[in-house]
TORKOLPA-95376 format. One record per residue (C-alpha): x negated, y negated, z. Coordinates in steps of 0.25 Angstrom, whole numbers. Example, Ala and Ser with C-alpha at 12.3 -4.5 7.8 and 13.67 -1.06 7.14 Angstrom:
REM residues 2
[atom [-49 18 31]] [atom [-55 4 29]] 
//
This chain:
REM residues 692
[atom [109 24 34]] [atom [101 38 36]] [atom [86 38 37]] [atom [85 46 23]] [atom [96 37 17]] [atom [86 25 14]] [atom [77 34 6]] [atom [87 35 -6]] [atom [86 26 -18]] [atom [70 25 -16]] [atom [61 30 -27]] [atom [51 40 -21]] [atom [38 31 -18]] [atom [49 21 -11]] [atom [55 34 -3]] [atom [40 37 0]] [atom [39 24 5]] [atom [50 24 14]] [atom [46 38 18]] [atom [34 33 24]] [atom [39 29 36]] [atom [26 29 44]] [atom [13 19 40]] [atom [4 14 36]] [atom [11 14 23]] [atom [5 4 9]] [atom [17 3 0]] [atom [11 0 -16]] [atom [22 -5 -20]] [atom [24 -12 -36]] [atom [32 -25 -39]] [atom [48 -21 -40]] [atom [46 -6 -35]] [atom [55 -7 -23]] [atom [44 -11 -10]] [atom [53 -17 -3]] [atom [65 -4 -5]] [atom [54 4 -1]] [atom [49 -3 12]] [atom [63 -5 18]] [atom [67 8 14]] [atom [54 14 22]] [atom [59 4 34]] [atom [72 9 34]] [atom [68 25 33]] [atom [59 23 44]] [atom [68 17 54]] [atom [80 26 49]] [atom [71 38 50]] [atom [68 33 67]] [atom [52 30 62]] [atom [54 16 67]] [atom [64 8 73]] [atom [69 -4 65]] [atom [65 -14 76]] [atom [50 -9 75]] [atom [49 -13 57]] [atom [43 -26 55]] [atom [43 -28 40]] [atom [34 -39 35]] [atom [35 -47 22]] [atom [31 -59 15]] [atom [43 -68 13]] [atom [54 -69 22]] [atom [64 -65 9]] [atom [57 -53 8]] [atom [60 -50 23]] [atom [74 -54 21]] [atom [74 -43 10]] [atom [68 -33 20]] [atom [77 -34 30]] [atom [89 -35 21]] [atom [86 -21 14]] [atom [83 -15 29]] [atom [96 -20 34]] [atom [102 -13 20]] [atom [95 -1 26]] [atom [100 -2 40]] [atom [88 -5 44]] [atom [91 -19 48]] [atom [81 -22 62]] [atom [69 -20 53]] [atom [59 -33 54]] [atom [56 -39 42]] [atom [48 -54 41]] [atom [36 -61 34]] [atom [22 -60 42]] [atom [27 -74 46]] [atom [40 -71 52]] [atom [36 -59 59]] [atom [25 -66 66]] [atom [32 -79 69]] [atom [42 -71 77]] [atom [34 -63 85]] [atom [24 -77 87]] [atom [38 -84 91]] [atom [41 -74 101]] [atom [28 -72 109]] [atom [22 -86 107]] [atom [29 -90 121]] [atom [24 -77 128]] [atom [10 -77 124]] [atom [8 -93 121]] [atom [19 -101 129]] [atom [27 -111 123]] [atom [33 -114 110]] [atom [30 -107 99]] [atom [23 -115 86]] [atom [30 -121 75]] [atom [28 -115 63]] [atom [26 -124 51]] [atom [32 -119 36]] [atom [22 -129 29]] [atom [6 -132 32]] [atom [7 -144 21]] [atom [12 -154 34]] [atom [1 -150 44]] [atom [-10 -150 33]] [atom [-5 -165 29]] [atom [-9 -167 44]] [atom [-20 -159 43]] [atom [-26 -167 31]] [atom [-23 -183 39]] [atom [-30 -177 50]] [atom [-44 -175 39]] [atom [-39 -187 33]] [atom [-37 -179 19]] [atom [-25 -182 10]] [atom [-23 -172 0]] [atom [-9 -171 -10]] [atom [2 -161 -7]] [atom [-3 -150 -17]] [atom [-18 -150 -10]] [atom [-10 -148 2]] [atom [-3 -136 -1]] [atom [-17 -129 -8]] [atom [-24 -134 8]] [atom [-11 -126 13]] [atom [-12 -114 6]] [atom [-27 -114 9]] [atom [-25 -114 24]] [atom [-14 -103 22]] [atom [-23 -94 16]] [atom [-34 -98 25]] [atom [-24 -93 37]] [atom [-21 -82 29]] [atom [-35 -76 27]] [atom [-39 -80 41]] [atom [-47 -91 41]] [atom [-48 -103 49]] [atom [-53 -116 43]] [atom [-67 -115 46]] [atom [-69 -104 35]] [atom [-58 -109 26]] [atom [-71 -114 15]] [atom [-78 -99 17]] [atom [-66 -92 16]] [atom [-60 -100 2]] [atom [-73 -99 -3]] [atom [-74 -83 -1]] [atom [-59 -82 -8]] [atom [-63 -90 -18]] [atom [-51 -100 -16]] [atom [-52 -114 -20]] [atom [-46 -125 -9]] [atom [-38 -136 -14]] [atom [-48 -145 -7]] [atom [-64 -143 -2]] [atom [-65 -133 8]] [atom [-68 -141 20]] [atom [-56 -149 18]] [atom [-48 -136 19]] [atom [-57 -132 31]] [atom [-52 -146 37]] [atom [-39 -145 35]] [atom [-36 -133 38]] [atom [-43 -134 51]] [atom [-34 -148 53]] [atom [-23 -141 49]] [atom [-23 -130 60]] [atom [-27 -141 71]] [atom [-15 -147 67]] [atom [-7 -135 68]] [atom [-11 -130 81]] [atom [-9 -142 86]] [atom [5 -145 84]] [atom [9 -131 86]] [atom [11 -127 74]] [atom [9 -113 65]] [atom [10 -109 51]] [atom [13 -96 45]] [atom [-1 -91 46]] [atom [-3 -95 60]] [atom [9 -87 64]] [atom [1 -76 59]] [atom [-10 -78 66]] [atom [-3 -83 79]] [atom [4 -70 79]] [atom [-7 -59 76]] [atom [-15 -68 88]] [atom [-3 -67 97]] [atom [-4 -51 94]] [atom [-18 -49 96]] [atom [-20 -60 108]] [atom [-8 -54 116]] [atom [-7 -38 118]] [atom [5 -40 123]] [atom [13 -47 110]] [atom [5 -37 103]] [atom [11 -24 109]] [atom [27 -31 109]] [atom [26 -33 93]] [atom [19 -20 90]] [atom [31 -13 99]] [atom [41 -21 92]] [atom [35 -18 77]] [atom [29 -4 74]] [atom [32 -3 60]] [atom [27 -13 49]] [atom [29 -14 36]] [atom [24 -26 25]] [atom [28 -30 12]] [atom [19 -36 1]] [atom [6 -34 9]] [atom [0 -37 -3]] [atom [1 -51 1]] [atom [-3 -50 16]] [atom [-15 -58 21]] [atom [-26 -56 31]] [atom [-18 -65 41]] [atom [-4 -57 39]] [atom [-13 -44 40]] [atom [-20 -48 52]] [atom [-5 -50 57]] [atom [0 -36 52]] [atom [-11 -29 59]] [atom [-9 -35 72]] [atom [7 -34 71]] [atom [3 -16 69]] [atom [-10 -16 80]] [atom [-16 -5 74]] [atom [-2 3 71]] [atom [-1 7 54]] [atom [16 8 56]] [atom [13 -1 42]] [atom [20 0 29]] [atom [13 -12 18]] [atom [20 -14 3]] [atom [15 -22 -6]] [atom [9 -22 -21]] [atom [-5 -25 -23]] [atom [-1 -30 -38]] [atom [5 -41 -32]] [atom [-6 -48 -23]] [atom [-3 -62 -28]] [atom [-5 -70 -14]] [atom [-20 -69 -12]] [atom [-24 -83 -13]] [atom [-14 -84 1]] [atom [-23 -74 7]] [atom [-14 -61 6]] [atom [-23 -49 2]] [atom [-19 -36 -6]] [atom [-31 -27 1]] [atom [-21 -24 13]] [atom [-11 -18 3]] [atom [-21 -8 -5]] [atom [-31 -10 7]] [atom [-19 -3 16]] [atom [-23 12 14]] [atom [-36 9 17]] [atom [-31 4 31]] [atom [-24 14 35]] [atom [-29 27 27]] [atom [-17 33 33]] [atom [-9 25 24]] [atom [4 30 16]] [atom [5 23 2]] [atom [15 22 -8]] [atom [15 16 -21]] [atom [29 10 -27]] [atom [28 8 -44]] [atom [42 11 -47]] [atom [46 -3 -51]] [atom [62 -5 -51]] [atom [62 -21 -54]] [atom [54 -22 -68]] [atom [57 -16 -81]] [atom [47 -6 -87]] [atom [43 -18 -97]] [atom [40 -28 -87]] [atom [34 -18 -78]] [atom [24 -13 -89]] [atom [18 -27 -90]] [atom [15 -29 -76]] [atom [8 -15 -76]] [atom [1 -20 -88]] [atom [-3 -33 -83]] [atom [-10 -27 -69]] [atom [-16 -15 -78]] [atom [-28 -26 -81]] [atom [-29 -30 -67]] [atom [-39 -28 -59]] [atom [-31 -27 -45]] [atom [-33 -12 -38]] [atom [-21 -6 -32]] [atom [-12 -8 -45]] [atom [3 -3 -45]] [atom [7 3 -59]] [atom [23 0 -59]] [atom [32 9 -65]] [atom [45 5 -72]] [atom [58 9 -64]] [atom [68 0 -74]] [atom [73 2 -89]] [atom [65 -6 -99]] [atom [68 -21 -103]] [atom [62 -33 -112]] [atom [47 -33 -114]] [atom [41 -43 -106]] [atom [37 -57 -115]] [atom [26 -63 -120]] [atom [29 -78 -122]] [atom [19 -90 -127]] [atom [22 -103 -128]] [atom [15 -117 -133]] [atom [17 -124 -121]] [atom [23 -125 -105]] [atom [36 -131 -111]] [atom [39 -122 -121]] [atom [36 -110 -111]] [atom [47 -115 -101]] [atom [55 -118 -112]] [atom [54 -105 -117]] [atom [58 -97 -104]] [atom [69 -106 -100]] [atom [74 -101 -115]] [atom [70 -86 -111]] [atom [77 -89 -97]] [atom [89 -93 -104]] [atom [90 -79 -112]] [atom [90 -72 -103]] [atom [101 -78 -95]] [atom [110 -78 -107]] [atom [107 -64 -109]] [atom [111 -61 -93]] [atom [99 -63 -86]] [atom [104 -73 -72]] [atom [92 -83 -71]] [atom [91 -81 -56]] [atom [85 -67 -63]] [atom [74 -75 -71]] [atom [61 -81 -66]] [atom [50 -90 -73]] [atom [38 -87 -65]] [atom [26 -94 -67]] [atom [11 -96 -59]] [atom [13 -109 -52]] [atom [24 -116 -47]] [atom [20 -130 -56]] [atom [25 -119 -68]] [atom [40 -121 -65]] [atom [43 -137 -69]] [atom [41 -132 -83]] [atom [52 -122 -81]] [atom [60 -130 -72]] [atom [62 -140 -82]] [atom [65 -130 -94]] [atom [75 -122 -87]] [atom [81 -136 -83]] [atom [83 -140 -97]] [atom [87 -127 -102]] [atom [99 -128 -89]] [atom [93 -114 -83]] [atom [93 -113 -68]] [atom [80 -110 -60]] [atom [75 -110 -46]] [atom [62 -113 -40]] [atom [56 -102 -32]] [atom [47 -107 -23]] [atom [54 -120 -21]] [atom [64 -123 -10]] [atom [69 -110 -4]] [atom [84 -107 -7]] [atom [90 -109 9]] [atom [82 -122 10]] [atom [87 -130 -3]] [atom [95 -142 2]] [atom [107 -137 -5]] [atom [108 -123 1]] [atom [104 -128 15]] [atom [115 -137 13]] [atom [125 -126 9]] [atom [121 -117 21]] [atom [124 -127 30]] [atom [137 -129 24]] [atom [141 -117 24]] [atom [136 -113 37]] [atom [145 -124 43]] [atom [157 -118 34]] [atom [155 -105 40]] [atom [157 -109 55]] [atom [173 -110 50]] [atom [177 -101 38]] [atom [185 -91 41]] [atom [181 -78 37]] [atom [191 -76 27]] [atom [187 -87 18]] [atom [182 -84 4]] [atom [166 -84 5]] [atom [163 -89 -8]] [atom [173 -98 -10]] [atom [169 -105 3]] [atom [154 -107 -1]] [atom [158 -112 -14]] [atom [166 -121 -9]] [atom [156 -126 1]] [atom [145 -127 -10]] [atom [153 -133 -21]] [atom [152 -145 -10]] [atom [137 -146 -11]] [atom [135 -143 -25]] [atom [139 -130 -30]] [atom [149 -133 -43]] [atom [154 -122 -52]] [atom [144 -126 -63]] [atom [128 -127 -62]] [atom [123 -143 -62]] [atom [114 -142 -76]] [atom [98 -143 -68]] [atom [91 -150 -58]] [atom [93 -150 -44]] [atom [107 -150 -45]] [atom [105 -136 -51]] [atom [97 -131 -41]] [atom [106 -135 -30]] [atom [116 -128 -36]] [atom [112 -115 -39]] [atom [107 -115 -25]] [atom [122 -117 -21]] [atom [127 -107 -30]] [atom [118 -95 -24]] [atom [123 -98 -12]] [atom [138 -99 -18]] [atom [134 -84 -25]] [atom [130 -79 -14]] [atom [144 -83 -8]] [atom [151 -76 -17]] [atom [142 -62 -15]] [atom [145 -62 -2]] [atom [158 -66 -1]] [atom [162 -53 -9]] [atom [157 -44 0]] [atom [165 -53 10]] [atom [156 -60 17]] [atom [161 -73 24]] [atom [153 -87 24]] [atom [148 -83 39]] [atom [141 -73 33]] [atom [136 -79 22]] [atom [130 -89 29]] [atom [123 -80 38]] [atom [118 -73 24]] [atom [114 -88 20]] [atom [106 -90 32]] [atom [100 -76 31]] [atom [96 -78 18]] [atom [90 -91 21]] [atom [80 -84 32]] [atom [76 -75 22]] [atom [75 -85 10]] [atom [84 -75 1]] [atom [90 -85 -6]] [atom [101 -81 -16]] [atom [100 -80 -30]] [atom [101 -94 -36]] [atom [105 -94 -51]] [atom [91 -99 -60]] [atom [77 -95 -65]] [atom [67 -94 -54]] [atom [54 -101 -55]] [atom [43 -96 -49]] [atom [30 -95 -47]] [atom [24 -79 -48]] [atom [20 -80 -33]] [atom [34 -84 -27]] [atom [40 -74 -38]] [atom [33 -62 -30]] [atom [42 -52 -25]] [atom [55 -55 -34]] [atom [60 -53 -47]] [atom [70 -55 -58]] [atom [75 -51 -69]] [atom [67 -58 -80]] [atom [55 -66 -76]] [atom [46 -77 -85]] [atom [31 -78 -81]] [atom [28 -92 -87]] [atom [14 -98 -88]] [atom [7 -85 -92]] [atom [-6 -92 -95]] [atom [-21 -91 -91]] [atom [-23 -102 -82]] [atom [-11 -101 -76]] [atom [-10 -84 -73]] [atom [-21 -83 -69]] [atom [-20 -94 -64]] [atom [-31 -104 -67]] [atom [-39 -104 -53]] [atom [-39 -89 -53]] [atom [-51 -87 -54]] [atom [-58 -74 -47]] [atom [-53 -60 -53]] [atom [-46 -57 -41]] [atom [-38 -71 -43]] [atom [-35 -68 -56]] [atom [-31 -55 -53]] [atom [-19 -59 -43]] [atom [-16 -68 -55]] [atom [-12 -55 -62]] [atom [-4 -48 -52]] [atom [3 -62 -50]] [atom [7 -60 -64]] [atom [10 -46 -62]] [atom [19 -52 -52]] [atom [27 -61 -60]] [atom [29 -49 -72]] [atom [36 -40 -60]] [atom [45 -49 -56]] [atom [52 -47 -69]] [atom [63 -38 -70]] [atom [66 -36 -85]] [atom [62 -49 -91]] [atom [49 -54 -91]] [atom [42 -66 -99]] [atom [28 -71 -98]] [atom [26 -83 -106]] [atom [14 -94 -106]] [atom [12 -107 -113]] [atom [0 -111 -122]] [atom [0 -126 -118]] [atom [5 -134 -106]] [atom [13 -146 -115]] [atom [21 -145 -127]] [atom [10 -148 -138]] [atom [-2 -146 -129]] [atom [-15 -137 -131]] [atom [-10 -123 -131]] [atom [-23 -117 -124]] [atom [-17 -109 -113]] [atom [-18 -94 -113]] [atom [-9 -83 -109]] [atom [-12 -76 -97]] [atom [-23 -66 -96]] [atom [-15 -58 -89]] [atom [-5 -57 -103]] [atom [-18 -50 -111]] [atom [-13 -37 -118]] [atom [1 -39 -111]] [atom [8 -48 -121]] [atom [10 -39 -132]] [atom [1 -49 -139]] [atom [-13 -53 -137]] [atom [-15 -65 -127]] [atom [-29 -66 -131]] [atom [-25 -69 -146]] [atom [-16 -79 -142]] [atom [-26 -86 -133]] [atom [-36 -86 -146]] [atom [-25 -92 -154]] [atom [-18 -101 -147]] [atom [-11 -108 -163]] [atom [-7 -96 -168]] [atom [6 -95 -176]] [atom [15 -96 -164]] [atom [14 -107 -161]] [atom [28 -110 -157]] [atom [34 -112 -144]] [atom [36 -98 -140]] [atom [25 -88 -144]] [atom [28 -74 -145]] [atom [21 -61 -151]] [atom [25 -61 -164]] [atom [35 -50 -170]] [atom [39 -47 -182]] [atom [51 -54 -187]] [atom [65 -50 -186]] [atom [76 -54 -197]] [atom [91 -53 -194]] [atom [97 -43 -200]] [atom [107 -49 -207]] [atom [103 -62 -213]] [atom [87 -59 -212]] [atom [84 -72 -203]] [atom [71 -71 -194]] [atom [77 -69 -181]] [atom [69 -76 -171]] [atom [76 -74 -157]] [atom [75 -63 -150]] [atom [90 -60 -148]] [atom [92 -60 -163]] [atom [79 -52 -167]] [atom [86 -41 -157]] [atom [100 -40 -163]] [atom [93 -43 -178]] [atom [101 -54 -183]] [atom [103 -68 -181]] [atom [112 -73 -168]] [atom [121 -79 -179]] [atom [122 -68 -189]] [atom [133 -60 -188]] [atom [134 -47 -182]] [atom [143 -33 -184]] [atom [143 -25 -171]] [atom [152 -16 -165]] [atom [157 -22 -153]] [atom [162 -10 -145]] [atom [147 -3 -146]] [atom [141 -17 -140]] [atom [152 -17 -129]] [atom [147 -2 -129]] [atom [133 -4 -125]] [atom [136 -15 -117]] [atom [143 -5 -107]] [atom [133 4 -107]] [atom [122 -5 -105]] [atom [128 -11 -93]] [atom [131 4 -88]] [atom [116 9 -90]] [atom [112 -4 -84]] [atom [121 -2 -72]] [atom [115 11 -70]] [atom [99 6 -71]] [atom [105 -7 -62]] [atom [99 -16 -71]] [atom [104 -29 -78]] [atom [109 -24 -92]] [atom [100 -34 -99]] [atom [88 -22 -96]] [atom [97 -11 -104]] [atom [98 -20 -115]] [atom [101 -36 -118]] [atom [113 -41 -125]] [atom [107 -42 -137]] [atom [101 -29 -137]] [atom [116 -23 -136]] [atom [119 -34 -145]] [atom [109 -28 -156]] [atom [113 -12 -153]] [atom [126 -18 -156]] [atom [123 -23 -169]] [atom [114 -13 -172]] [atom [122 1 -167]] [atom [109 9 -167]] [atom [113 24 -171]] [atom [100 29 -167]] [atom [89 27 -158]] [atom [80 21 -168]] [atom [91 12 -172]] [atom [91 7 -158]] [atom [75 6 -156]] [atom [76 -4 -169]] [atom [85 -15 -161]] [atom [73 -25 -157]] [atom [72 -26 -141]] [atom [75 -10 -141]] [atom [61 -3 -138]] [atom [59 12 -136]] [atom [59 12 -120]] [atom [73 6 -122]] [atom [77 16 -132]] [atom [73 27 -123]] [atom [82 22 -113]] [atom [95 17 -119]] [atom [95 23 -134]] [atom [102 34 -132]] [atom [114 29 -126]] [atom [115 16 -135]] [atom [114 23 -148]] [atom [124 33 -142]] [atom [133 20 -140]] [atom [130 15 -154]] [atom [135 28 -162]] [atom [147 30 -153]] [atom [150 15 -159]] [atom [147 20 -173]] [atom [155 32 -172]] [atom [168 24 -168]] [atom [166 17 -178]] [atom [165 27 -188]] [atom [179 33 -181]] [atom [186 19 -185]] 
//
């Protein structure tokens, strides 16, 4: 692959991007509008193009799935010996290697979890709190570490942040102090100390300094919206004064500050370095114009400087919904009934998410998707390649590999090796027992993909074990739950933002503008992660029968197509059924004059068991062409128009444009795009039938 050839396909602020091979370089770059394209594509240019050798690249990111991503896309773009790790990693490795030169002797042991020292930590002061206090002292210390402050200034430093501790103050002070006795004296680091360990290594010993700084010349960081003074004070030290430095990220989407990560080295950076090249990237390719709108609408009333207006790339689909309901029960309830809809009509439900503010939201949901028999998964929960089922299946097939031959079938061998762990030809009806066996399924479709490219079961167990160091889990058949912060940085096709109340987003201890306003762009980030379908839904009451006092979200106000204030004000007004909706006028079936209540039969205007003349041929017809137009956009063909939608054209056979706008679900944008060819289609039916 020529230098030149890795500039095709970008759009032209990706190209000036990638273009801009030399830094400092701040990339601005908007939720689903091809970052990530971008940077690798700016990697590859400037390795192809002699600016840097691909040994020199040191590509830094936040998870280790996105470094996996990185480094599979370089790989794609021959690109393949660029570095690409989390702060963590990258430090870890270069700590490993030098702590016996400059140190002497073994290198410490790095825990995964504080929560075992800290139990320590709290015998040694004779303090004996439960297991949630002990995450909140955890997360106290972390950001403590993360800001740079040692125990003896943890009380001024909280106090300053205006952060409330799960405990007094000094009793943070104690046992932080304890806890870092503790962990020097048995030799042991956690992730923030690798940072530190590493940055003081640097500084302490010029000589360390000088062999990482030969080795890695060019830098570049993804999502620096998230970095913290700690990971900045690491940074800095790794380029020693050099600004070879491209940064990405999107100030609308600084949802992490309460861990101590800072936007103001982001839209701080062409202040550091006045030299600076910047680029802004608005094009979004994930989002529908619809659900695009909204999140523009919903940060136009913010406050936040540094705002990012997205653009539209895709055609139009469904306008984002507003849903009330009485109570908790009926809200989950509600959505695993949406949730079902839209699998019916297509939609797989790994493609589907309900989202919701904290992690206590999902036993509501849990239980109604188990009761409606609709598969879901836990984000957040075990990681994929460490459930006891799939670490069972690896080694099995691991063991198996040492002596199939090459020619044997791939995906008949795995199934066969699962179908003795659990795998069976049908889905077990919930519970656990449906959890271990999607999880066995993924692994028997990912089998199947790779046995028809011809891939044997050596190789797929070395793609097992790959994708088990970059936590890229295949895709498992269910509905994700999630909270909004672990939904950061993916998407799907539809998405259900539950719990949309005051009290809950913003969530109740938000409490300074700058709190609530992180509130808002954590919202913001749950709308972009939507594709095409997108509900936001709240509850007025927690119980069936209970005091409906709750209010939707201020954030909702002006964006709901209805007033959020009047329904605050009127809390018994005549909705009160379990689903609230703004009210529209009624629809009757066109053929016996019923009220037509659901929303499939309001669009087709009749009753679902009334019956219906249509010219087959001329919905056969549309059908083609919608899967042609929707082949050409590459996007699913439920965005062109849904089943029911062909259904009603059907029916109706519009002879003109207006005919067409009539159809209930068709609005003018739609029209614009696909009218003239679908009433085209509709007279060519007429006219043969005319010629019979």
């Amino acid at each position: 692959m020529q230098s030149d050839d890795v500039l095709g396909g970008l759009d032209p602020e990706q190209r000036e991007v990638a273009e801009a091979v030399r830094g400092p370089v701040c990339v601005l770059a908007g939720a689903g509008t091809g970052k990530t394209r971008a940077i690798t594509h700016r990697i590859a240019h400037a390795v192809r193009s002699g600016v840097v050798d691909a040994q020199s690249v040191l590509a830094v990111t936040f998870t280790t799935r996105a470094a996996g991503e990185l480094r599979q896309r370089l790989r794609q773009l021959g690109t393949p010996g660029v570095q690409a790790r989390t702060f963590h990693a990258a430090a870890l490795r270069q700590l490993t290697y030098f702590w016996p030169r400059v140190i002497g002797g073994d290198p410490p042991k790095v825990i995964e979890s504080k929560l075992p020292l800290l139990i320590d930590a709290c015998r040694s002061i004779r303090r004996n709190p439960d297991r949630s206090e002990l995450r909140d002292i955890a997360s106290e210390i972390e950001w403590a570490k993360a800001v740079q402050i040692g125990p003896e200034d943890y009380a001024e430093a909280a106090r300053k942040a205006g952060r409330t501790p799960p405990v007094p103050a000094e009793d943070i002070f104690r046992l932080y102090d304890a806890y870092e006795t503790l962990r020097r004296d048995r030799h042991l680091v956690d992730f923030e100390t690798v940072l530190e360990l590493t940055a003081a290594v640097m500084t302490e010993h010029r000589e360390v300094a000088a062999q990482i700084r030969q080795q890695y010349r060019y830098f570049v960081v993804d999502e620096y919206q998230d970095v913290n003074p700690l990971q900045k004070l690491l940074l800095d030290t790794w380029l020693g004064g050099r600004d070879d430095l491209c940064v990405v990220g999107d100030p609308n989407q600084t949802i992490y500050s309460f861990t101590g990560a800072t936007p103001r080295y982001l839209t701080g950076f062409p202040i550091e370095h006045p030299n600076a090249t910047v680029v802004k990237l608005v094009r979004d390719y994930r989002s529908t114009p619809q659900v695009v709108s909204l999140a523009n609408r919903l940060l136009d009333r913010s406050k936040t400087p540094h705002k990012l207006a997205l653009v539209a790339q895709r055609p139009d689909g469904p306008e984002p919904a507003f849903v009330e309901y009485d109570d908790e029960q009926a809200e989950a309830e509600g959505v695993a009934r949406a949730v079902r809809k839209l699998a019916d009509g297509g939609v797989p439900t790994r493609e589907i998410a309900v989202l919701f503010r904290v992690n206590a939201q999902s036993e509501t949901y849990e239980q109604a998707f188990s009761k409606a028999g609709i598969p879901y998964l836990l984000r957040g929960a075990d990681r994929f390649f460490e459930r006891p089922e799939v670490r069972h299946a690896v080694v099995l097939l691991r063991g198996a590999a040492r002596s199939a031959a090459r020619d044997d079938e791939l995906a008949l061998t795995v199934h066969h090796i699962l179908s003795g762990i659990g795998l069976t030809p049908e889905a077990p009806g919930g519970g656990k027992a449906r959890e271990k066996w999607e999880s066995l399924k993924a692994l028997a479709d990912l089998a199947e993909d790779m046995g028809a490219s011809g891939a044997d079961l050596a190789a797929f167990v070395v793609e097992l074990e790959r994708r088990a160091g970059e936590q890229h889990a295949p895709p498992v058949e269910g509905v994700t739950l999630a909270s909004l912060h672990a939904a950061k940085g993916l998407e799907w096709d539809a998405v259900f933002l539950a719990g949309v109340t005051d009290g809950m987003m913003p969530i109740i201890y938000a409490e300074t503008p700058e709190q609530i306003e992180e509130e808002r762009r954590l919202l913001y980030v749950g709308v972009t992660r939507a594709r095409a379908h997108l509900t936001l839904s709240w509850a007025l009451a927690r119980s069936p029968g209970g005091r409906r006092s709750r209010k939707p979200s201020r954030f909702l106000d002006g964006l709901t197509g209805r007033s959020a204030a009047r329904s605050r004000t009127s809390p018994a007004s005549p909705l009160a059924s379990a689903e609230r909706r703004p009210v529209a006028a009624p629809v009757s079936c066109r053929i016996c004059g019923k009220t037509l209540t659901a929303a499939a039969e309001q669009k087709l205007g009749r009753c679902a068991t009334c019956p219906a003349d249509y010219d087959e041929a001329l919905l056969e017809s549309l059908r083609a062409w919608r899967t042609a137009v929707a082949k050409e956009a590459k996007i699913p063909a439920y965005v062109v128009f849904t089943d029911v939608t062909l259904q009603a054209i059907a029916e109706r056979a519009p002879l003109s444009e207006q005919d067409l706008l009539a159809i209930t679900g068709i609005g003018r944008v739609k029209l614009d795009r696909y009218g003239e060819a679908v009433v085209a289609l509709c007279r060519a039916a007429a006219d043969r039938t005319e010629d019979m």
